[in-house]
C-alpha positions as CSV (number, residue, x, y, z in Angstrom):
1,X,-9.8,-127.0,43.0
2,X,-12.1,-128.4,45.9
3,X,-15.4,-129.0,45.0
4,X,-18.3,-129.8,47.2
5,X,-20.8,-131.1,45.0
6,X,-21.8,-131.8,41.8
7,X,-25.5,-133.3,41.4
8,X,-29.0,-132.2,39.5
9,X,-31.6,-130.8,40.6
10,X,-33.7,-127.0,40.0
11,X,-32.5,-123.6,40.1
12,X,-34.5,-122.7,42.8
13,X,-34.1,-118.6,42.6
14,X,-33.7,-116.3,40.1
15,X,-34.5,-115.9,36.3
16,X,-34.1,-119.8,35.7
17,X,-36.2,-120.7,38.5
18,X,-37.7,-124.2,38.1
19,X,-35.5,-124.9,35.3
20,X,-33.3,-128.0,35.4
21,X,-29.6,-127.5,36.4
22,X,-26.6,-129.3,36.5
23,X,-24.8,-127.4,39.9
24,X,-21.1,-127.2,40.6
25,X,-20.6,-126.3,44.3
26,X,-16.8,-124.8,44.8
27,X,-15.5,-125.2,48.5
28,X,-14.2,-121.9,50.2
29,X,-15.7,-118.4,50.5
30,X,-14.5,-114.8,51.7
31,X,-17.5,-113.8,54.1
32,X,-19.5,-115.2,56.5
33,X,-23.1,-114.5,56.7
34,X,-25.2,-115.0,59.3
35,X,-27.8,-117.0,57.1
36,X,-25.8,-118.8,55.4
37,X,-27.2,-122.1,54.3
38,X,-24.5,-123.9,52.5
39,X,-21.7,-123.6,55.5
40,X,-20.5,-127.1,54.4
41,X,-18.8,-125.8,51.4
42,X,-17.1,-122.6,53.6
43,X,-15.0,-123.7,56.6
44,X,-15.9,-127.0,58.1
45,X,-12.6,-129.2,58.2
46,X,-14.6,-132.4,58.2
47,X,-16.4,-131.1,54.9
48,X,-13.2,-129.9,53.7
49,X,-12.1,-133.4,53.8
50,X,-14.9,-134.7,52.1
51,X,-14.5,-132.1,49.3
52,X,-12.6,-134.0,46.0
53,X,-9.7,-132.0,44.5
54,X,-10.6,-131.5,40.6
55,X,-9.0,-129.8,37.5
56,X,-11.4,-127.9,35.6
57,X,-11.7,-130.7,32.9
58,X,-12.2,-133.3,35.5
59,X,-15.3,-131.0,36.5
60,X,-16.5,-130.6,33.0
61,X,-16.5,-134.2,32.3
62,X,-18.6,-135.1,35.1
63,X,-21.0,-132.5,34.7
64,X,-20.9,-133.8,30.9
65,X,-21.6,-137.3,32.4
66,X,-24.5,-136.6,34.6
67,X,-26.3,-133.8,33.0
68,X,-29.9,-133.4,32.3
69,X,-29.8,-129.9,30.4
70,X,-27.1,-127.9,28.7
71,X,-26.9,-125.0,31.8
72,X,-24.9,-125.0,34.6
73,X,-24.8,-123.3,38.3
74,X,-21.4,-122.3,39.4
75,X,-21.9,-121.4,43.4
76,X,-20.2,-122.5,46.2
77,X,-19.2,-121.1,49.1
78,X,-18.0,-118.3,46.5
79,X,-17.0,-119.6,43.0
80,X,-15.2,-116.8,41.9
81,X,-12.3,-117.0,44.9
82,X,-10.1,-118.3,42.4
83,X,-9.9,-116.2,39.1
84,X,-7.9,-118.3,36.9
85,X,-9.4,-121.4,37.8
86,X,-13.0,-119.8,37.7
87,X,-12.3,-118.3,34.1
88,X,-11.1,-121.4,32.9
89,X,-13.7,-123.9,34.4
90,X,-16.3,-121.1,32.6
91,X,-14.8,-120.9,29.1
92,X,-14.2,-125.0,29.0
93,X,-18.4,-124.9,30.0
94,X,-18.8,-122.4,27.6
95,X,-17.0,-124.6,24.7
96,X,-19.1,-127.3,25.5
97,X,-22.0,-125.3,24.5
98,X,-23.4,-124.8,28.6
99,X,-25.2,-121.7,29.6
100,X,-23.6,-120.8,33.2
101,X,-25.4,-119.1,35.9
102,X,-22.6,-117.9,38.3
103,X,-24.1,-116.9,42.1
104,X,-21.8,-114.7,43.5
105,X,-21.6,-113.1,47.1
106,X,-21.0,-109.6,45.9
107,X,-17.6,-108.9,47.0
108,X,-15.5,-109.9,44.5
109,X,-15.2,-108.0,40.9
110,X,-17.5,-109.8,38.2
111,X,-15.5,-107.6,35.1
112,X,-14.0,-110.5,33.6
113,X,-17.2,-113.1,33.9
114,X,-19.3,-110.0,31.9
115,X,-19.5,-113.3,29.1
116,X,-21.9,-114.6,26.4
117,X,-23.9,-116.8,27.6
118,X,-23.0,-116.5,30.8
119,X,-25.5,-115.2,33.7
120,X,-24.2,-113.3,36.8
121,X,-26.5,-113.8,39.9
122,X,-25.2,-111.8,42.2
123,X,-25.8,-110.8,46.1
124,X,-26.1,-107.5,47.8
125,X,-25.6,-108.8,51.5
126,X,-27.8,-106.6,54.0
127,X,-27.4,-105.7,57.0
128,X,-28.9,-108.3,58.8
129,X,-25.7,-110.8,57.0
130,X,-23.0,-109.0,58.7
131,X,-21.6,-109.0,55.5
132,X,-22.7,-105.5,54.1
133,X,-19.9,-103.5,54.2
134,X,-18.2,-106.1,52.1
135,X,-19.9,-105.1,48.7
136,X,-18.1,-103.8,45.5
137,X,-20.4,-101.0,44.7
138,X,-19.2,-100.5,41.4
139,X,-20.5,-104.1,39.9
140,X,-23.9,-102.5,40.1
141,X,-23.0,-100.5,37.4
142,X,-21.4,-103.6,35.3
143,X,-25.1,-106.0,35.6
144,X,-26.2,-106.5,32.5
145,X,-30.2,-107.2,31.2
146,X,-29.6,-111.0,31.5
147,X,-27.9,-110.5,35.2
148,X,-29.5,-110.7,38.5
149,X,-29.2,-109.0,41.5
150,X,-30.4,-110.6,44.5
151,X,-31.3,-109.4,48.1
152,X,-32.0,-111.6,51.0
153,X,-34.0,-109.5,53.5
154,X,-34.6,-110.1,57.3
155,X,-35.8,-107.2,58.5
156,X,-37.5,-104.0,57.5
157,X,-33.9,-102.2,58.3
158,X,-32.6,-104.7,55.3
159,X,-35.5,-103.9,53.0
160,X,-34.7,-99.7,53.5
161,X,-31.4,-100.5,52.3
162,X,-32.5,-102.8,49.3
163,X,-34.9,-99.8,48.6
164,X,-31.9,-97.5,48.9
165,X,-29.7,-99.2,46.5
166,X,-32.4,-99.7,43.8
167,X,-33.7,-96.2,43.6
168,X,-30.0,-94.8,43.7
169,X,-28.4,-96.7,40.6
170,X,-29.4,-96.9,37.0
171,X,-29.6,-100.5,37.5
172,X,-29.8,-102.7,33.8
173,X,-30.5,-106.6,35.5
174,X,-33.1,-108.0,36.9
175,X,-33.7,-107.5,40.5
176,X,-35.2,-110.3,43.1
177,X,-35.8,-110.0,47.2
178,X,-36.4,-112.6,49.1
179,X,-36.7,-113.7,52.9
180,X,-34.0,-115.0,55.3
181,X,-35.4,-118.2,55.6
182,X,-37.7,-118.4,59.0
183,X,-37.5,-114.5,60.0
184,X,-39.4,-112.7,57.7
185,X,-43.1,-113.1,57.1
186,X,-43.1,-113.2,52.5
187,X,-46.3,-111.1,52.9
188,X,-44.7,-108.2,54.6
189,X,-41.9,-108.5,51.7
190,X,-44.9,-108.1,49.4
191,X,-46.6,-105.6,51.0
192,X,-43.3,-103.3,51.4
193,X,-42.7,-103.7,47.7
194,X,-46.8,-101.7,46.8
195,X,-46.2,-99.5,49.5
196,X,-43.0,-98.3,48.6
197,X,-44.1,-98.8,44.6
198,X,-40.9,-100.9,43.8
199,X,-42.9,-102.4,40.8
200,X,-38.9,-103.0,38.9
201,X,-38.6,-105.4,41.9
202,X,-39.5,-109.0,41.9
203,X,-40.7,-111.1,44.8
204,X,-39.2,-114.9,45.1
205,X,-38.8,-117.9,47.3
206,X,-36.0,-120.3,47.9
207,X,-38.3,-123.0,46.2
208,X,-35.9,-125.6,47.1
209,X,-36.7,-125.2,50.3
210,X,-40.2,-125.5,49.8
211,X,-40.0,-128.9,48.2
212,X,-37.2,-130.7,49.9
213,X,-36.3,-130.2,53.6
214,X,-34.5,-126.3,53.8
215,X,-31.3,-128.1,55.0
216,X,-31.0,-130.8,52.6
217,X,-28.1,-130.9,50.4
218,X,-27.6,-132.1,46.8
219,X,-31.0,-130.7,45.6
């Protein structure tokens, strides 16, 4: 499997926020959004050649090597492209006694990665992504208490349909929004959230891109 990256750092979103992290960045994803940040690890032939094929044990024994923490980030581009190798990179993690955060875009069927000790982050692209009409609708329904889902707003048009989505499913996980980097003012995020009273919804940052510089990789 091509891998991008593998390196330290912080989760920088979601419910391990801040935490320390041992990342695995899978090359290759299904979509392309229009803010993505991690475009190296989707379709760039001059990444794609600096990408270093691995076998799932090859992968574990480097993270084994350089980690600070016993939990792991799966992301990519989008980790779960390849099933078999996903499952098996997840379950040799798992035997090595790693808790796994997976990010994933949204369009691809989380069923089989419902694990122990395994947490799905997991997108629901808005509008503003280009992306939208990509979505499974029916993983909703399959996020668990220890799952997140994740929107990435832009606009008030994407925050109507986050608003939409929440009120309209029996949603279990734990739900974030935050803001397209550089188009959307946090404070109007904010404000949305009390005027619309979507008190089950959580207001975050990218803080990675608060302490490094927002297009620095490897952190």
């Amino acid at each position: 499997m091509l891998v991008s990256e593998i390196f330290n750092s912080i989760d920088g979103e979601g419910i391990r926020t801040g935490e320390l992290v041992t990342f695995i960045r899978l090359y290759g994803c299904n979509l392309r959004c229009k803010y993505c940040d991690s475009m190296y690890a989707v379709d760039s032939d001059k990444d794609r050649k600096n990408c270093k094929d691995m076998t799932a044990d090859e992968i574990v024994n480097e993270v084994n090597r350089i980690s600070l923490s016993k939990k792991v980030t799966l992301t990519g581009g989008e980790p779960l492209l390849n099933n078999l190798f996903s499952l098996s990179l997840i379950y040799k993690l798992l035997n090595n006694k790693y808790e796994v955060n997976i990010e994933t875009n949204g369009s691809i069927n989380i069923r089989d990665y419902l694990l122990k000790n395994v947490i799905i982050t997991m997108d629901w692209k808005s509008r503003y992504s280009g992306e939208s009409d990509k979505m499974i609708v029916d993983n909703l329904k399959l996020l668990r208490k220890q799952d997140v889902l994740k929107f990435v707003v832009a606009n008030k048009e994407d925050l109507e349909q986050m608003k939409e989505i929440v009120l309209n499913n029996k949603l279990k996980c734990n739900i974030f929004v935050s803001p397209v980097f550089n188009q959307i003012e946090a404070k109007d995020i904010v404000k949305y959230l009390m005027d619309n009273k979507l008190n089950m919804v959580r207001m975050q940052l990218q803080l990675h891109k608060y302490i490094w510089e927002p297009s620095m990789r490897g952190v």
